[in-house]
N, C-alpha and C positions, 0 to 999 in steps of 0.2 A: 161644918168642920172648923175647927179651930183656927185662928189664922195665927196664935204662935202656942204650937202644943209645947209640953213641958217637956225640958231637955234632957238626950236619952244617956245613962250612965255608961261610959265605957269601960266598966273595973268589973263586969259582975254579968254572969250568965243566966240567960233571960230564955224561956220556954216560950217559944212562940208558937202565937193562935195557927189553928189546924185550920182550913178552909169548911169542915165540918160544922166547926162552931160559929162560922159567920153566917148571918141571916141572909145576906144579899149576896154571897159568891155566884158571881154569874156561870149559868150553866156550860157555857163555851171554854169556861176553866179545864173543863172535864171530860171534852171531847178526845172523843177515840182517833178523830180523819186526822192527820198529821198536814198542817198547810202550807207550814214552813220547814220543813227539814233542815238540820244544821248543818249538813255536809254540802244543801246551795249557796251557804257563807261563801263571798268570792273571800278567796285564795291572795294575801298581800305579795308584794314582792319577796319577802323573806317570813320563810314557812315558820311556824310556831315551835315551841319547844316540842318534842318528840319524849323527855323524859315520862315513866311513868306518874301518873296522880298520885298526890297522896290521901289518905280518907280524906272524909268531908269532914269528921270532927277535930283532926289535926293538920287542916286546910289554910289556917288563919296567918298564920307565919309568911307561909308560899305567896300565898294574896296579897296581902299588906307591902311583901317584896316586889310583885311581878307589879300591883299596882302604880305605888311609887315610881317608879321606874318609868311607866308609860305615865304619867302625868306632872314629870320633869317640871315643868312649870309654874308649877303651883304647891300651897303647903297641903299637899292633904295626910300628911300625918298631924295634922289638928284638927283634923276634921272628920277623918273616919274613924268611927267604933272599932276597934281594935279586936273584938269577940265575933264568932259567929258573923261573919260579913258574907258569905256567900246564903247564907241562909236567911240572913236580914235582908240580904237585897230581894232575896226571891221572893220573903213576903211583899215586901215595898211595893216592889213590881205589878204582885199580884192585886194589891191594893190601891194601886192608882188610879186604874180607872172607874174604881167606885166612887161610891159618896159619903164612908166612914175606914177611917185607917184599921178602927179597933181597938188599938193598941198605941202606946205613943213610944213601945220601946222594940218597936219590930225595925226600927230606920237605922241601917248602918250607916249616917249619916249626923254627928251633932246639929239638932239646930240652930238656923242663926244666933248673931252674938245679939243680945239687946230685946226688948220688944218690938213689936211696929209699929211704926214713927206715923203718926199722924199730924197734921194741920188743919185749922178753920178755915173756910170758905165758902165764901156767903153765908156762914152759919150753920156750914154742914161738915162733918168730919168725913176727913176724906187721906188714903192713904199718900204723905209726903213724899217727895221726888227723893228726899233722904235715904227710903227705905230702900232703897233699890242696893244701895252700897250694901247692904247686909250679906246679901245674894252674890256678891261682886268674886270672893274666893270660890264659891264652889262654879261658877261659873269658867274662872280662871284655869282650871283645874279638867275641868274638859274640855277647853279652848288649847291645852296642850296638849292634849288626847292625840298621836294621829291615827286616826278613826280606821285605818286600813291593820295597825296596829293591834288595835285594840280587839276589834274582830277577831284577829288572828288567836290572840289569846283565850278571849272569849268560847271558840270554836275547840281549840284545845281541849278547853278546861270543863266545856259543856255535860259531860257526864256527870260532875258535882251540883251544877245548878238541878239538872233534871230530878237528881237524886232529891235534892233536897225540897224540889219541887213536889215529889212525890209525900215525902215525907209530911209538909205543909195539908197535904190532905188530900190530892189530885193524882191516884195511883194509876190513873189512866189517862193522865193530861198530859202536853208538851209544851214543855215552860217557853221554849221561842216561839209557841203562834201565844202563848199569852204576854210574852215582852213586844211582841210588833202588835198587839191592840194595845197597849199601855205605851210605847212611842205614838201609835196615830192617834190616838185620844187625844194626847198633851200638842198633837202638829195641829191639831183642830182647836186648841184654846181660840177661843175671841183676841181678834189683836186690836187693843184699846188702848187710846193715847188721849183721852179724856180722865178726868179725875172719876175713883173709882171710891164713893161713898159706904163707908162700913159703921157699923153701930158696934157697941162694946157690951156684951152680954155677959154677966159676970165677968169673968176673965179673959173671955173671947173675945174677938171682934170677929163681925159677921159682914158681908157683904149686904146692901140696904136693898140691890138690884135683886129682888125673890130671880131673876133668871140667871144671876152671876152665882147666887147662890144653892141654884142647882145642879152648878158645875160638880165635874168627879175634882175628886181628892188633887188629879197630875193637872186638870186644867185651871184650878185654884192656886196651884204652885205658881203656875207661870205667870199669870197676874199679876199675883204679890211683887213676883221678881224685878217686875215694869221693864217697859216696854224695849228698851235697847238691851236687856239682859234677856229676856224673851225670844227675840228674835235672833241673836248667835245660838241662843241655847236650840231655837227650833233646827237653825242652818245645821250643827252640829249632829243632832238626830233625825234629820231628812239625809246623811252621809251615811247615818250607820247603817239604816234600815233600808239604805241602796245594796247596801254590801251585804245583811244579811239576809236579803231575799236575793241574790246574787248577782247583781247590778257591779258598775265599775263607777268610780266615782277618779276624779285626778288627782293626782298628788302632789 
């Protein structure tokens, strides 16, 4: 995987890959047993909106509102794609815990600013303590999240992701047991606080560890993020994935 794919336009409507067409879509994509049902989401102290949805194709408005909103803290209106975001994220999703995204324009997410910041040591390139700051807003951004929140919303609005779940290529899949194996994937990254040796392959840079380099796509992320961005980002998704197998977490 790329360790900076090229960054995704937010002006322009992008056809995203079907799960049909990826080679490696795990089969567990596509399971019928439902393991997580969304109505075990615990319940926050103040219930979600009750208004009706609106389509999934005139969704992006609603999202970009109700999202802002719960992430007060941080810019992410510089940061989210502004198209298709519920449908970006369900590939993203479905794409993390592999080993190939696909696609570099399926992430309702721009990527970071810059390239990755590397240093010599001992004569080995090795990713810089710099590069973490990259990472540092979208981190912000769910550090304002409150996670009881967000669920709440989430649970709501669940109809649109499933749909567009389906749509992606999984007419028999449930998008929440494939968003809680893509949270445990990314809880499972290696927590490494040693320098982390990458080669530059064309335009790439690769990890030099062939067993770093085996990582999925979500445990590749966390890495790069280094290691104190890492571990709020995992604290953060160890809260959600209490709430949406229907655990209490404090507030």
């Amino acid at each position: 995987m790329a360790m900076q794919p090229k960054a995704t336009p937010g002006n322009e409507q992008t056809t995203l890959p079907t799960a049909s067409s990826s080679s490696n879509a795990p089969a567990s994509s596509a399971s019928t047993a439902i393991e997580h049902p969304i109505a075990q989401a615990a319940a926050g102290p103040v219930s979600a909106s009750t208004a009706p949805l609106p389509a999934l194709g005139d969704s992006d408005a609603s999202v970009l509102d109700a999202l802002s909103k719960l992430a007060a803290g941080g810019d992410l209106h510089a940061l989210l794609v502004p198209n298709q975001i519920i449908s970006r994220t369900v590939a993203t999703v479905d794409a993390l815990p592999r080993h190939s995204m696909g696609s570099n324009y399926i992430l309702p997410l721009h990527t970071p600013a810059g390239s990755l910041q590397t240093v010599q040591a001992n004569g080995v390139t090795v990713i810089g303590p710099g590069n973490a700051g990259r990472y540092d807003p979208y981190v912000a951004v769910l550090e304002s999240a409150d996670p009881h929140t967000l669920v709440d919303w989430y649970r709501h609005n669940y109809p649109l992701f499933q749909q567009a779940y389906r749509e992606l290529g999984y007419p028999h899949g449930y998008f929440n047991d494939r968003l809680i194996v893509a949270i445990d994937d990314m809880l499972a990254a290696p927590d490494l606080h040693a320098s982390i040796a990458v080669t530059k392959s064309g335009s790439r840079y690769l990890f030099v560890d062939p067993q770093l380099q085996s990582l999925s796509n979500g445990q590749k992320l966390m890495l790069r993020m280094g290691p104190a961005n890492e571990q709020q980002f995992k604290a953060k998704l160890r809260m959600i994935r209490s709430l949406l197998a229907g655990g209490q977490i404090a507030h």
